[in-house]
C-alpha positions as CSV (number, residue, x, y, z in Angstrom):
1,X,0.0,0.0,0.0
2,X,1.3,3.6,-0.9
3,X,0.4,6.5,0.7
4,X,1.6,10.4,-0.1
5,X,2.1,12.0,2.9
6,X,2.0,15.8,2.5
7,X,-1.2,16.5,0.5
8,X,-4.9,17.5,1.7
9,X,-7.1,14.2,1.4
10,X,-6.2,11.1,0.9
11,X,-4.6,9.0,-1.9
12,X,-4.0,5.7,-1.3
13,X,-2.7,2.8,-3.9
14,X,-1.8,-0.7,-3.7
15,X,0.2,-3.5,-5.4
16,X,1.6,-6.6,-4.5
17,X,5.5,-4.6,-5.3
18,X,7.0,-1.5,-4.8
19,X,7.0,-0.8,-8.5
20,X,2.9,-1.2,-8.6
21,X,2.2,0.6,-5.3
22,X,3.8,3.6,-6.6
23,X,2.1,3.4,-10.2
24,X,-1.3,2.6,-8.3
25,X,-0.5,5.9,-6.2
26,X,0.5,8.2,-8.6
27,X,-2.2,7.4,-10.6
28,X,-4.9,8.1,-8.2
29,X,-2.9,11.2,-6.8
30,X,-3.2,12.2,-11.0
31,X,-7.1,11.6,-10.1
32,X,-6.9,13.7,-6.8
33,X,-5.5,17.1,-8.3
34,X,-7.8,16.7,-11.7
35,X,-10.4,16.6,-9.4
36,X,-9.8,19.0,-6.7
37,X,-7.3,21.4,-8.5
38,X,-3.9,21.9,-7.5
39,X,-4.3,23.8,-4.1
40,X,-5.1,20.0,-3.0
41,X,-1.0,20.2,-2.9
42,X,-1.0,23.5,-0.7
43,X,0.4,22.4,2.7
44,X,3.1,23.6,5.4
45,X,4.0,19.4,5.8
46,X,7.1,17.4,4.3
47,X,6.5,15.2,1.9
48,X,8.0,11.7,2.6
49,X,9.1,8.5,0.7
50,X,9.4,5.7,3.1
51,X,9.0,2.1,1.7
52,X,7.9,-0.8,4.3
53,X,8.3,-4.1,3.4
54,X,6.9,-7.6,4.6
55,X,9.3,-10.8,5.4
56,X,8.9,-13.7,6.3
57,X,12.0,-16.0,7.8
C-alpha cells in the first residue's frame, strides 16, 4: 500500500510490489489534483518517501 504524505485528502494505492504501489499511487494522486485542483498540494507538511516491506523468515 502507498500513501503520499503531505497532501490535503487522501490517496492511497496498492500493489503486490514496490513498482505497482507507486504506479497505483500516482495514478490516483493524477485523479486527486484533476479533481480537486492543484491547491489540494498547498500544505506547510514534508513530503515523505518511506518504503515498508513484509518478510517472512
Amino acid at each position: 500500500m502507498a500513501y503520499p504524505a503531505g497532501i490535503k485528502g487522501v490517496v492511497v494505492g496498492e500493489g503486490d510490489t514496490y513498482e505497482e504501489a507507486l504506479r497505483d499511487v500516482q495514478s490516483a494522486l493524477k485523479f486527486h489534483l484533476e479533481s480537486f485542483g492543484p491547491g489540494a498540494l498547498d500544505t506547510d507538511e514534508p513530503v515523505l518517501d518511506a518504503f515498508v516491506a513484509e518478510a517472512t523468515v
